[in-house]
Steps between C-alpha positions, in 0.01 A plus 500: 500500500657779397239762348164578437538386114658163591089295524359257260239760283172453669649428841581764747800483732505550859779696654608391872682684695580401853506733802657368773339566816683685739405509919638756745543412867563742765782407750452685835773552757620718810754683484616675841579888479576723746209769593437761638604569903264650710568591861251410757447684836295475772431731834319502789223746588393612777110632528288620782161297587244549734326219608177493684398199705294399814651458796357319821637655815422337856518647825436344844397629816582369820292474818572324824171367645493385902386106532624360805335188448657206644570232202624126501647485204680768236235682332584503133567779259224570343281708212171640444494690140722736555591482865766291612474355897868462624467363885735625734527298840772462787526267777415575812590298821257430759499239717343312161684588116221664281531658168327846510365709182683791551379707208441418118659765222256567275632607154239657271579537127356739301541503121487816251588507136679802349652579157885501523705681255815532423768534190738227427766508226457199217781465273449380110767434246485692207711381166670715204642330187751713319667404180879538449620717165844465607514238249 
């Protein structure tokens, strides 16, 4: 085959031509390169806070109250809502040992609630990134 003209008359000739197929592939890689350098700081700082909170406060009152009951046996401490019994006694000699109630302390707490405030000092940590040019 070597032209148009070269066919039998009556006949046509067919021309092939072959292309040859051709595939790309992409190759990936990493390749390590130096950056750029930043410069990272960090300080401390110091802020002013009031806080506001409840605070229970307790106080107790003391009062000595006469017995002078004779017991047998140590009376125990004891409490009634917000009185607490503490038994004093001594021994006293007679011609028989007794144990006599002197007194009982009474203490008598009273609760109140009141808003305490007060400023306290937090501290956070704030952070600046910089980037070197001296490269």
């Amino acid at each position: 085959m070597t032209g148009k003209n070269d066919a039998p008359p009556g006949e046509h000739l067919i021309e092939e031509e072959r292309i040859p197929l051709v595939e790309e592939r992409l190759v990936a890689d990493r390749v390590l390169r130096e950056g750029r350098t930043v410069t990272v700081s960090t300080r401390p700082v110091a802020r002013d806070t009031i806080i506001r909170e409840p605070v229970l406060r307790e106080t107790v009152s003391v009062e000595r109250v006469p017995v002078g009951a004779v017991v047998a046996d140590l009376p125990p401490i004891r409490e009634d809502g917000d009185l607490t019994v503490i038994p004093v006694v001594e021994e006293r000699v007679r011609v028989v040992r007794e144990l006599v109630l002197v007194e009982e302390v009474h203490l008598h707490r009273t609760r109140h609630e009141e808003l305490h405030e007060e400023t306290v000092t937090t501290l956070r940590t704030e952070v600046e990134v910089s980037e070197d040019t001296a490269r």
